[in-house]
VOKOLLUM-331757 format. One record per residue (C-alpha): residue number from 1; residue in three letters; x, y, z. Coordinates in nm, 4 decimals, m for minus. Example, Ala and Ser with C-alpha at 12.3 -4.5 7.8 and 13.67 -1.06 7.14 Angstrom:
// VOKOLLUM-331757
nr; rest; c1; c2; c3
1; ALA; 1.2300; m0.4500; 0.7800
2; SER; 1.3670; m0.1060; 0.7140
// end
This chain:
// VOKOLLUM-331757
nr; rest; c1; c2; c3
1; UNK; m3.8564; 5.3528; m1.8576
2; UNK; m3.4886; 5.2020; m1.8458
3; UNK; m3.5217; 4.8360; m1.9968
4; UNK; m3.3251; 4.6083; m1.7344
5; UNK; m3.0636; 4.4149; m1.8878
6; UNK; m3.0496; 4.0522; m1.9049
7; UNK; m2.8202; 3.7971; m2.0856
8; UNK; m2.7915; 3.4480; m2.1556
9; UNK; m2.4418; 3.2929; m2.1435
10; UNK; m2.3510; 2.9564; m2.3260
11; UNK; m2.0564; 2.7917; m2.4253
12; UNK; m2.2036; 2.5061; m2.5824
13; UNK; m2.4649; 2.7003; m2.8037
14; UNK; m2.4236; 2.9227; m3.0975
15; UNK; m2.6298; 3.2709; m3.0171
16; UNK; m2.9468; 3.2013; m3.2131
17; UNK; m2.9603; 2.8768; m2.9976
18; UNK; m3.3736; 2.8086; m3.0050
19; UNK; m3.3701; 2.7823; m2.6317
20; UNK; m3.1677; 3.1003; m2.5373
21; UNK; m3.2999; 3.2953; m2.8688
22; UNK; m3.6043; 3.2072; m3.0406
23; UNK; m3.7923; 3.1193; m2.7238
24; UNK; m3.6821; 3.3116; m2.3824
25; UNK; m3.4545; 3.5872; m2.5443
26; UNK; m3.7365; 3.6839; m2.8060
27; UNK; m3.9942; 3.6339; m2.5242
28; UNK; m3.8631; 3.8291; m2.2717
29; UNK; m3.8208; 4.1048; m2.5456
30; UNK; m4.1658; 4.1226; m2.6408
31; UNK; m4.2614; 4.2231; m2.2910
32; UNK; m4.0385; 4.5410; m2.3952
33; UNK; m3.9226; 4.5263; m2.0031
34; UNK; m3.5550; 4.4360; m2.1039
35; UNK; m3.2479; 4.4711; m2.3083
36; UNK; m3.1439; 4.1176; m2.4435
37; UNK; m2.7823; 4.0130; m2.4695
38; UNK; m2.6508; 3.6463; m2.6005
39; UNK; m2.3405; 3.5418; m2.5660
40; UNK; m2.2276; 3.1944; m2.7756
41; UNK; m2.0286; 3.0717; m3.0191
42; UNK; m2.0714; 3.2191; m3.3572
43; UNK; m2.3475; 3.1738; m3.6199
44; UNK; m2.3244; 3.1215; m3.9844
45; UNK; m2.6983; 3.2853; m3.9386
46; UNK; m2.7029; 3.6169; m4.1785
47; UNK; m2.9850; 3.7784; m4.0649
48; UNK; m2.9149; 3.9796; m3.7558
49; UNK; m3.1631; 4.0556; m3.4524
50; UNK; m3.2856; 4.4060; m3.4730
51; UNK; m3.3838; 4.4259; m3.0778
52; UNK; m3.1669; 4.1503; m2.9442
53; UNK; m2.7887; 4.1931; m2.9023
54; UNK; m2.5722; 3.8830; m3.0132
55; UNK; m2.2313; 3.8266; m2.8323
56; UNK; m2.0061; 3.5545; m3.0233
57; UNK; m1.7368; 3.4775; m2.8141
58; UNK; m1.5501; 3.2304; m3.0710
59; UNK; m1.6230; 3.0549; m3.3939
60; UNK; m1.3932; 2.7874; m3.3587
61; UNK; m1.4873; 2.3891; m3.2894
62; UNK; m1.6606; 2.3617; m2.9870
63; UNK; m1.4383; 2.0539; m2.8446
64; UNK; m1.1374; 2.2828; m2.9550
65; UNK; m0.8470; 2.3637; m2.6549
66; UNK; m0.9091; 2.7107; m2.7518
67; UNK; m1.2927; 2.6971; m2.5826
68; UNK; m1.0453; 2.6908; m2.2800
69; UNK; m1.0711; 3.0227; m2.3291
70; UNK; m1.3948; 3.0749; m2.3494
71; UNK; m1.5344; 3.1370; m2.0162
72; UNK; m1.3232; 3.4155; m1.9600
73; UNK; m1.3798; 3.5843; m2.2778
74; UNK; m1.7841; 3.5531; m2.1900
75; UNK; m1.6818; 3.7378; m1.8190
76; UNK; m1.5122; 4.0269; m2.0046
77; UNK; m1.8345; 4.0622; m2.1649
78; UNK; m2.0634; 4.0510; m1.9120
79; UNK; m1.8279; 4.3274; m1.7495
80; UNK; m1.8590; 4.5754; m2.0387
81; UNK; m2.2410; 4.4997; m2.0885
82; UNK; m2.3222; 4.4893; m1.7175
83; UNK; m2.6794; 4.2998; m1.6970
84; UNK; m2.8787; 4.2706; m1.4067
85; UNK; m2.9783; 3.9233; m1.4709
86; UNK; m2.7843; 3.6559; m1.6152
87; UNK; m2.9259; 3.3219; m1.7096
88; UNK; m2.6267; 3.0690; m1.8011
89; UNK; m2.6779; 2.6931; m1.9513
90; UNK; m2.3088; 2.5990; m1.9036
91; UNK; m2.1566; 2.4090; m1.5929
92; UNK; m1.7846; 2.5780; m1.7263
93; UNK; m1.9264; 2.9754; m1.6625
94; UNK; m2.0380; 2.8375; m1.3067
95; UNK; m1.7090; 2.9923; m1.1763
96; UNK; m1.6891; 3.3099; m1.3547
97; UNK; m2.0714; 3.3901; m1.3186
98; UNK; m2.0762; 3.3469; m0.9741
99; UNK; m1.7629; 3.5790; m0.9364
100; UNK; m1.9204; 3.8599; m1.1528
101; UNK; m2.2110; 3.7969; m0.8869
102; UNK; m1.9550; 3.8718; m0.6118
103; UNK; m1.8084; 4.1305; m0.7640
104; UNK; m2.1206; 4.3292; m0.9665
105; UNK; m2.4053; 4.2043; m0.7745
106; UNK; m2.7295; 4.1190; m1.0059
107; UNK; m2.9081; 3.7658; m0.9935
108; UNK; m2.7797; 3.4746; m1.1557
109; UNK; m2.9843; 3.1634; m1.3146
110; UNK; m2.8794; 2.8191; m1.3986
111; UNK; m3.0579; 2.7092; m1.6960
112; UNK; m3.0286; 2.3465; m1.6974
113; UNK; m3.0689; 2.1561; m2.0178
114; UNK; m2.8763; 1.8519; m1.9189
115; UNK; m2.8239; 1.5890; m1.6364
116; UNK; m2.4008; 1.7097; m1.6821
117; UNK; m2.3041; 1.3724; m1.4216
118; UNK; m2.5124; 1.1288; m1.6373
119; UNK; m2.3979; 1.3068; m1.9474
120; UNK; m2.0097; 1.3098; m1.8812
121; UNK; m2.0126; 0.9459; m1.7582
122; UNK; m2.2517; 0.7695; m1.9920
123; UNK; m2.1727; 0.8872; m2.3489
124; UNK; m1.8090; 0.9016; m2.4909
125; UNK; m1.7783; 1.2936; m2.6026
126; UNK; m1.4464; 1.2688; m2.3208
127; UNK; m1.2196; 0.9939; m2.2790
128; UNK; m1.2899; 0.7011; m2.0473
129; UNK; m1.0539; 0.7653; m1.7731
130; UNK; m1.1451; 1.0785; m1.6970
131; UNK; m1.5180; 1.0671; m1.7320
132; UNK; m1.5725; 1.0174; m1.3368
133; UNK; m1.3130; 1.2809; m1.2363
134; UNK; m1.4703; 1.4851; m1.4701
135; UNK; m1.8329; 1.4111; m1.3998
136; UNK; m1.7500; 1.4278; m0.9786
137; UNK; m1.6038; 1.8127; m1.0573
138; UNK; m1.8690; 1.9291; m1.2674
139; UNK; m2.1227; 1.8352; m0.9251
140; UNK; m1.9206; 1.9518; m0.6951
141; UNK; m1.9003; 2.3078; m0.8341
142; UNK; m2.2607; 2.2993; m0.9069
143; UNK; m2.3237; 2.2127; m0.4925
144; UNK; m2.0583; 2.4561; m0.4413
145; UNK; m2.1809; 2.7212; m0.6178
146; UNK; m2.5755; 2.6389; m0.5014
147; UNK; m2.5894; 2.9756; m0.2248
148; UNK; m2.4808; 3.2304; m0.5013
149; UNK; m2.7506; 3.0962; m0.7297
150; UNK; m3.0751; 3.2342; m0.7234
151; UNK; m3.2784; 2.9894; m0.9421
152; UNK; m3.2971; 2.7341; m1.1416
153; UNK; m3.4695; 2.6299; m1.4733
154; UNK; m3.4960; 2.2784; m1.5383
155; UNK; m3.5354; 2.1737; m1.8920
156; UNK; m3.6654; 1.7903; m1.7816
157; UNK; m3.9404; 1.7211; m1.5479
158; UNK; m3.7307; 1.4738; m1.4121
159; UNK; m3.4646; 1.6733; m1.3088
160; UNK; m3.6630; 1.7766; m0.9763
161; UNK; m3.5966; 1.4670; m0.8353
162; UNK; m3.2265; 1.3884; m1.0320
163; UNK; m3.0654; 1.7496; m0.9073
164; UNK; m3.1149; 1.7544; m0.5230
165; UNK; m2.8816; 2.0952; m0.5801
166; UNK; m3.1834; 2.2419; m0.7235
167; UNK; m3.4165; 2.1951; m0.4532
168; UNK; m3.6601; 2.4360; m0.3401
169; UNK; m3.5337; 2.7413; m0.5846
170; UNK; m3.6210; 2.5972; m0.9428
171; UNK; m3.8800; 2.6244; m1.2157
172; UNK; m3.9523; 2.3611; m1.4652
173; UNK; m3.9080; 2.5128; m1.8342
174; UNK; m3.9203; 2.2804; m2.1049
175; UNK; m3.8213; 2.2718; m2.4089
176; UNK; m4.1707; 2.3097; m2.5811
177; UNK; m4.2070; 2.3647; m2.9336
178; UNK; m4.2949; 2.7780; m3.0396
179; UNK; m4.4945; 2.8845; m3.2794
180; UNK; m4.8227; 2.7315; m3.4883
181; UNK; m4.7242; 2.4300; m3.6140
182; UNK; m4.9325; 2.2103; m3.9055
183; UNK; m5.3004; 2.1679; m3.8401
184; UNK; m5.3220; 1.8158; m3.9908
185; UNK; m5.0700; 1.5254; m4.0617
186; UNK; m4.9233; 1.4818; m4.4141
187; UNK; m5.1204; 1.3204; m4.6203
188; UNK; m4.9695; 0.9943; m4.7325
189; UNK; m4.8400; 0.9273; m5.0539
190; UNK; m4.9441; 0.6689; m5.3044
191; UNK; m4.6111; 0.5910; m5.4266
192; UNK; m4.3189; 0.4004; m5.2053
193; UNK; m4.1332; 0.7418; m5.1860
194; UNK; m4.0523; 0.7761; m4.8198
195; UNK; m3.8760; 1.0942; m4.6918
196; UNK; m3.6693; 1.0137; m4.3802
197; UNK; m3.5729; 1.3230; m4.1268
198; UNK; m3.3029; 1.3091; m3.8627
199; UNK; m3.3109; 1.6532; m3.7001
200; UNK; m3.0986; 1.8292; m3.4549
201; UNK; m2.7590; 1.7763; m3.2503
202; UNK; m2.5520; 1.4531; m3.4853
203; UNK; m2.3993; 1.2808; m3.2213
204; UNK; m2.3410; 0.8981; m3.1759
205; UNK; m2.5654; 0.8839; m2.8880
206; UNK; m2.8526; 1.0056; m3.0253
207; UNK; m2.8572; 0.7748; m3.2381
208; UNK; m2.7396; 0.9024; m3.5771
209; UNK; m2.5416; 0.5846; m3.7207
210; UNK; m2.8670; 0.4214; m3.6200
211; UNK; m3.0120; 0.6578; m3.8432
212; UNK; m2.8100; 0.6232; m4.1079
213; UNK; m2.8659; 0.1934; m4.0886
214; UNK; m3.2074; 0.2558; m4.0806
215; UNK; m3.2280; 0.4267; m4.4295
216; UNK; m2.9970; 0.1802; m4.5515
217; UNK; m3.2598; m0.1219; m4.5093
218; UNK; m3.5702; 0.0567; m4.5872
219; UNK; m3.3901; 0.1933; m4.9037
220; UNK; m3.2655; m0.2222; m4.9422
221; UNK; m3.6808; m0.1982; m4.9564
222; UNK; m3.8155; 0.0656; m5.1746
223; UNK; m3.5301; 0.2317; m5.3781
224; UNK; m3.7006; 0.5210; m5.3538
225; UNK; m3.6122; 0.6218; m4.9896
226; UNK; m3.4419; 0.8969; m4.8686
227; UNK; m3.2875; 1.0262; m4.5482
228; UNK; m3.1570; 1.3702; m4.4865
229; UNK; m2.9346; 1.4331; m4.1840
230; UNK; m2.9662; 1.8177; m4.0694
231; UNK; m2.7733; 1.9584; m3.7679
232; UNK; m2.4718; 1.9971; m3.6183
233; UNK; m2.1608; 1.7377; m3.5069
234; UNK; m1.9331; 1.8556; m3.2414
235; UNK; m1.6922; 1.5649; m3.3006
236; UNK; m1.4569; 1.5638; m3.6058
237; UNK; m1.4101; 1.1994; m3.6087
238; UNK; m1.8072; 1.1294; m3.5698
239; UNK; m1.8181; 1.3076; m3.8755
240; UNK; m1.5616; 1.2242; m4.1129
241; UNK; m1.6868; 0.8684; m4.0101
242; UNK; m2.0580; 0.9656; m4.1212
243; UNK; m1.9292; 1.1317; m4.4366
244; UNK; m1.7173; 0.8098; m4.5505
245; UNK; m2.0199; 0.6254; m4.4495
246; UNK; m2.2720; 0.7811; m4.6877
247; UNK; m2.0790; 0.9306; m5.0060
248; UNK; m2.1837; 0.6517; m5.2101
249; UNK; m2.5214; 0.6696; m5.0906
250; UNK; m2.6861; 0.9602; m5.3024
251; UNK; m3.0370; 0.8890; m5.1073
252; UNK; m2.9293; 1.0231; m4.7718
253; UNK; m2.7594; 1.3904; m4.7455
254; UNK; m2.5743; 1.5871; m4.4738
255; UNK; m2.6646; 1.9315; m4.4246
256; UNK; m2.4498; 2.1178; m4.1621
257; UNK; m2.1885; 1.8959; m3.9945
258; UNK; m1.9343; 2.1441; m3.9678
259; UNK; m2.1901; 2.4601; m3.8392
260; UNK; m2.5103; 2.4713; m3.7112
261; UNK; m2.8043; 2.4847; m3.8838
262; UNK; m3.0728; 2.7826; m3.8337
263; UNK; m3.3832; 2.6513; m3.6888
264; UNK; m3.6019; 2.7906; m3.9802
265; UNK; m3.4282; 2.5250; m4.2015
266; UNK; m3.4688; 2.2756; m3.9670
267; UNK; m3.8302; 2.3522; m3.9763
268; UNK; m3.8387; 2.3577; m4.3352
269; UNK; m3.7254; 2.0142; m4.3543
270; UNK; m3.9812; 1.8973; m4.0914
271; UNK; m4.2697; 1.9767; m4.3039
272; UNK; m4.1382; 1.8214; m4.6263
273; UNK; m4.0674; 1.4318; m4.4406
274; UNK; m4.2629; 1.1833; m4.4374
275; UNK; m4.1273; 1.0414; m4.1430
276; UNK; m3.9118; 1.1890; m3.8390
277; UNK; m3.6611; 0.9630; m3.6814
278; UNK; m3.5783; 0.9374; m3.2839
279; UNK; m3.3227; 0.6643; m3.2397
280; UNK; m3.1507; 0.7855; m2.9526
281; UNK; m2.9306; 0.4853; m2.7717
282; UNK; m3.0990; 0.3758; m2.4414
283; UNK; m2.8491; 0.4892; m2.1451
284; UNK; m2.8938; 0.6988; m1.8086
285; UNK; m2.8015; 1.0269; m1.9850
286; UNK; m3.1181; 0.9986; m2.2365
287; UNK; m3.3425; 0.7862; m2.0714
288; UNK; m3.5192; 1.0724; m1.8625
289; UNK; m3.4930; 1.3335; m2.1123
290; UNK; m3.7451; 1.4632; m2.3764
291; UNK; m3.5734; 1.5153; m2.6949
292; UNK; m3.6584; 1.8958; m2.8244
293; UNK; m3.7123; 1.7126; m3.1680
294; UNK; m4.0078; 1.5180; m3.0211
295; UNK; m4.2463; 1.8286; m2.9794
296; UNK; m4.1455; 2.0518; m3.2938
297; UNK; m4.2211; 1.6955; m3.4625
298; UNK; m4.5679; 1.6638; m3.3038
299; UNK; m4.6279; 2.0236; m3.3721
300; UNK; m4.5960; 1.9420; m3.7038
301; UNK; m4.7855; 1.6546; m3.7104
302; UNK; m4.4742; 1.4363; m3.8820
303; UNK; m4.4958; 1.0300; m3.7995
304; UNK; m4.2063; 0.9041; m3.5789
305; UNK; m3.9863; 0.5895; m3.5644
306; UNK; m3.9099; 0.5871; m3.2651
307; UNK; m3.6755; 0.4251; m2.9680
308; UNK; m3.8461; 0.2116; m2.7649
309; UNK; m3.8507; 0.4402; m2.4572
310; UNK; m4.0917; 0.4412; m2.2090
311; UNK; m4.0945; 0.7637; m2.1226
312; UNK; m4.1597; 0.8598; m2.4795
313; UNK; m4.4162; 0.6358; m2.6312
314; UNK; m4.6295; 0.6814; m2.3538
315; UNK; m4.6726; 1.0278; m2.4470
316; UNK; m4.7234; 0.9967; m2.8147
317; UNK; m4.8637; 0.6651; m2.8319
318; UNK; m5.2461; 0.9165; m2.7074
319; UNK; m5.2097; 1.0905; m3.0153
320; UNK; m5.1105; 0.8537; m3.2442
321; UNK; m4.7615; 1.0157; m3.3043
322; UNK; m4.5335; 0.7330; m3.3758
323; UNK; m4.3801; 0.3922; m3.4071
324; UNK; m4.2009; 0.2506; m3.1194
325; UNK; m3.8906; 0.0482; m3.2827
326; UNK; m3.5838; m0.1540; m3.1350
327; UNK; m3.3403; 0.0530; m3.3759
328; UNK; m3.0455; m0.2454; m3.2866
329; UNK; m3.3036; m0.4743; m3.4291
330; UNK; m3.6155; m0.4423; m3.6323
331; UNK; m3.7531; m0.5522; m3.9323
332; UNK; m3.7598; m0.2843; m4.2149
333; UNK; m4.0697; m0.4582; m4.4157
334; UNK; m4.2768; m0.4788; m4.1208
335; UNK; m4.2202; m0.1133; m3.9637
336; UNK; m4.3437; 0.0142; m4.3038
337; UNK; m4.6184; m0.2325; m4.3185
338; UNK; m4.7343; m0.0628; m4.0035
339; UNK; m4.6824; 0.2750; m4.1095
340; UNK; m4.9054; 0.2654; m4.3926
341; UNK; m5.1542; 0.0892; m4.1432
342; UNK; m5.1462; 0.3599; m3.8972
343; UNK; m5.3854; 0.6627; m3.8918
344; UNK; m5.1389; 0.8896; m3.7533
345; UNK; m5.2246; 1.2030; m3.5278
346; UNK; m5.6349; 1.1103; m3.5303
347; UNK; m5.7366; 1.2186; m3.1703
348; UNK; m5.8543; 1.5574; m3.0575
349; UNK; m5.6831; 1.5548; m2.7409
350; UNK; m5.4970; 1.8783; m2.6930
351; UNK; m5.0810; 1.8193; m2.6845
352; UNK; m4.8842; 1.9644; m2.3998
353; UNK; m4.5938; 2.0397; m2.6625
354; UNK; m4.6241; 2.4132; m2.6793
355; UNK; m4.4263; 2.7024; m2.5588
356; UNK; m4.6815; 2.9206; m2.4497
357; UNK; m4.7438; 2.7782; m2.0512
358; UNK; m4.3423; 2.7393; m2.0481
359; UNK; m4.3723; 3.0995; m2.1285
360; UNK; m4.5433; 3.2226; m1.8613
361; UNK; m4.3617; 3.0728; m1.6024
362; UNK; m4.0117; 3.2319; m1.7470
363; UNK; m4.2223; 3.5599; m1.6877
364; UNK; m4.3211; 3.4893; m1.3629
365; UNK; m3.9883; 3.3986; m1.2320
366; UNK; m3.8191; 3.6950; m1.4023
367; UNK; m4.0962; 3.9236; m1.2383
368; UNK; m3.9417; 3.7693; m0.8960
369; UNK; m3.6337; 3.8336; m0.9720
370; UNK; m3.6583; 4.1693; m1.1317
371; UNK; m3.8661; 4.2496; m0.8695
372; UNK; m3.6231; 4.1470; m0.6082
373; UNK; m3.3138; 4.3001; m0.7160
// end
């Protein structure tokens, strides 16, 4: 039987993006019902898909004027690959997707991973002045474009109610955690050596410099702390800043910056800390969201200190997952006098952090579709 052809489009994600990759691309592939194409920016990744066709469409900064470009080179793609089904996680290929729609038929999803209004206007990745102009267009095209799309995933509960665009054709698809996980926490240590983790995208709103001040007084504590920093910065200036920040400071490392890092490594590092941090800054384009980091932490059964978010803490706090911390202003001695107080991950209730039920619903939608077309 001829495998249908799908591919996911992104300008902000490298190809072996764990959404678009590890979790739907390698999904959908195991059903053996369709050929997989991903189109991103490049990956420093070696190892190479056997079953999954990757699509880098530049390997330049991702902030760069060149990622002008960009959407374009992605539609001269989808023109020589010709899929049946596109799923697409950036507002920028709203234009060119719908117009390969018009021109090649197929069904179109809009995979969203991000409140884009909230996100333009409340952090500083684009200059002030423009942010509203900026924030207004990205809506409008997303309204405008509504009738050529034919679904929606929603990475964010919340987003059913934020997006009224998405009403009455979307599916809620988090951003669960894949695979097995660690069966039991990690068992303390005797010693004062405390392994910090700060995982994922390095940006000033989620909190990395609060990261970074964090280490610095619990090291002030006990010498014998150490942070690593693993993922990947976007802004140039963010992190020059973090490098001249830490290079006299041999307890905390950088790994990435520049490039992404593969998810394996990421992984890696997650089983080896002591202690995960989630200091994301409190504003409108966070406060709703789950960070991704949140469930592969759980999954691994790794302690968090953690911003004092609602949203959050009330669903770790039943299993014990974390401590909930005013990163602005805390007191270093007493956050680790309750860490060694705390029996961490010590109920049996079963965690909704796993990729299998988000699974199933990207099948049944795709069935729809497929079935549809």
């Amino acid at each position: 039987m001829r495998k249908i052809k799908i591919a996911f489009a992104s300008i902000l994600k490298p190809v072996d993006e764990t959404r678009m990759y590890e979790k739907m691309g390698l999904s959908l592939d195991q059903t053996n019902k369709y050929e997989i194409n991903i189109i991103g920016f490049s990956t420093k990744n070696v190892s190479t898909p056997e079953t999954v066709n990757w699509h880098p469409i530049y390997n330049h900064a991702r902030l760069s004027i060149k990622r002008l470009a960009a959407p374009f080179k992605c539609f001269k793609i989808l023109v020589k690959v010709k899929p049946q089904v596109i799923i697409f996680n950036t507002p920028e290929l709203l234009i060119v997707i719908t117009t390969y729609k018009i021109l090649f038929g197929g069904k179109i999803v809009y995979d969203i991973l991000e409140n884009y209004l909230h996100n333009i206007l409340y952090t500083n990745t684009y200059p002030h002045l423009i942010r509203p102009l900026l924030a207004r267009l990205v809506r409008g095209l997303e309204w405008i474009c509504r009738p050529a799309i034919d679904h929606y995933f929603l990475a964010e509960k919340r987003y059913a109610t934020e997006l009224g665009f998405t009403k009455n054709k979307s599916t809620i698809i988090e951003n669960k955690f894949k695979g097995k996980g660690r069966p039991s926490p990690k068992t303390k240590v005797s010693n004062d050596n405390i392994a910090l983790l700060y995982s994922g995208t390095i940006a000033e709103n989620y909190g990395i410099l609060e990261a970074i001040h964090f280490a610095e007084k619990l090291h002030e504590l006990r010498k014998t702390t150490s942070l690593t920093i693993m993922g990947y910065c976007a802004k140039p200036a963010l992190l020059r800043r973090i490098k001249q920040r830490i290079k006299d400071k041999p307890y905390i490392r950088l790994v990435g910056g520049d490039r992404p890092v593969p998810h394996t490594r990421i992984l890696e590092a997650i089983e080896k800390a002591d202690l995960g941090l989630v200091p994301y800054r409190a504003n409108k384009s966070t406060d709703n969201c789950m960070p991704t980091k949140i469930y592969e932490y759980m999954a691994c059964r790794l302690p968090m200190i953690m911003q004092n978010n609602p949203y959050w803490i009330d669903f770790c706090q039943p299993h014990h997952a974390c401590i909930p911390v005013n990163f602005l202003s805390f007191d270093a001695s007493k956050v680790m006098d309750r860490y060694y107080a705390t029996t961490f991950y010590n109920s049996d209730k079963p965690m909704d952090i796993y990729w299998e039920k988000e699974e199933m619903k990207l099948f049944k939608v795709l069935d729809r579709l497929v079935g549809s077309h």
